[in-house]
C-alpha positions as CSV (number, residue, x, y, z in Angstrom):
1,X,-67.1,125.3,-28.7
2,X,-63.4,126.4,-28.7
3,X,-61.1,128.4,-26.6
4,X,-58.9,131.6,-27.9
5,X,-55.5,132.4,-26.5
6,X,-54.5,135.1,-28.2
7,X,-50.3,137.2,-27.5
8,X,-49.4,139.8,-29.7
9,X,-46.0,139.2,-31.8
10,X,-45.1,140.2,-34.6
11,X,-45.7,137.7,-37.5
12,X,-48.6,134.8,-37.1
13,X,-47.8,131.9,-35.1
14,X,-51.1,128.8,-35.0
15,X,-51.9,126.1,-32.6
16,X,-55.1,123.7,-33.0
17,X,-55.2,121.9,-29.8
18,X,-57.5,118.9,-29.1
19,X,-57.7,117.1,-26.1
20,X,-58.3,113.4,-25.6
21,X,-61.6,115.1,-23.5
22,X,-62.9,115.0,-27.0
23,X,-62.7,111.6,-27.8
24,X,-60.7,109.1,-29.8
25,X,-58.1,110.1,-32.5
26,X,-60.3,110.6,-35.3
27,X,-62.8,112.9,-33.2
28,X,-59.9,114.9,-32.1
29,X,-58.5,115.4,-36.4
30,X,-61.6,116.1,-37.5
31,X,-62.5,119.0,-34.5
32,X,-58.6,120.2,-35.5
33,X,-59.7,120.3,-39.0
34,X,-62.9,122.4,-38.3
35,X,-60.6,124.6,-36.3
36,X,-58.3,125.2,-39.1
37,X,-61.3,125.6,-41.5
38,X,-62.3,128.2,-39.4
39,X,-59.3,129.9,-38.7
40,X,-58.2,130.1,-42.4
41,X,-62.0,132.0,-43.3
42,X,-60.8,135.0,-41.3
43,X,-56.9,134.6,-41.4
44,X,-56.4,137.4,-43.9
45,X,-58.3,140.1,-41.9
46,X,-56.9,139.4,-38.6
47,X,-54.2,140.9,-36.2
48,X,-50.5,139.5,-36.1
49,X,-50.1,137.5,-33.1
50,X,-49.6,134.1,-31.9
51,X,-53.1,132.5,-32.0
52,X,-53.8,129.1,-30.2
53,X,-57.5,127.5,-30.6
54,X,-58.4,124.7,-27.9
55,X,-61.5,122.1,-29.1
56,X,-64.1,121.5,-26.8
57,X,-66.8,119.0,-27.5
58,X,-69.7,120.9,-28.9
59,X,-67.5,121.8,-31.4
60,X,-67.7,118.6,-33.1
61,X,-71.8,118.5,-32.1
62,X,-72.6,121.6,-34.4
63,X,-72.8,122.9,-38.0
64,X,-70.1,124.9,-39.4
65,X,-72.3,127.4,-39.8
66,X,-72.9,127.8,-36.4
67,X,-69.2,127.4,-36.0
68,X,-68.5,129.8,-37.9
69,X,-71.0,132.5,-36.8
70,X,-69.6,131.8,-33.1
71,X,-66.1,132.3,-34.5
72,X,-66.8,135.7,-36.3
73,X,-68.2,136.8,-33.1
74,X,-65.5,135.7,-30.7
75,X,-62.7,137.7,-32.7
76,X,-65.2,140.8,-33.2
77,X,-65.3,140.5,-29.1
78,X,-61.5,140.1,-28.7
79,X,-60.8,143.1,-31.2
80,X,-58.9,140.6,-32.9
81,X,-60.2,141.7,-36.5
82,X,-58.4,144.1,-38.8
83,X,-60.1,146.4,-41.3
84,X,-63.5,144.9,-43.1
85,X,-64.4,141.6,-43.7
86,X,-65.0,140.7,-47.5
């Protein structure tokens, strides 16, 4: 759904990335805006680092739900999480 480039620096630097691979302008907002949602669910409990998320088009074919299950367990995988989720 989405691909996680992760460097460690100190402070939190963001990228949403959509490319037109994903379709036309408003396909490409809206997968952005998903990403975003996302990212802002789990912001408080993750590392410092610069974090750049790349759309890919099943991410704009699924739930957020699903999304968001897929996201929890990309960041548990990349020990990207900090102390316990709330």
């Amino acid at each position: 759904m989405f691909v996680l480039f992760y460097k460690e620096t100190q402070g939190y630097n963001i990228g949403f990335v959509a490319s037109k691979k994903i379709g036309n302008a408003v396909k490409r907002n809206r997968a952005k805006r998903l990403l975003r949602a996302l990212f802002l669910v789990y912001c408080d409990n993750l590392k410092e680092g610069s974090y750049i998320l790349v759309a890919k088009q099943p991410l704009l074919e699924s739930t957020f739900a699903n999304a968001k299950e897929i996201f929890l367990t990309t960041l548990k995988r990349s020990s990207l999480l900090r102390g316990r989720l709330r």
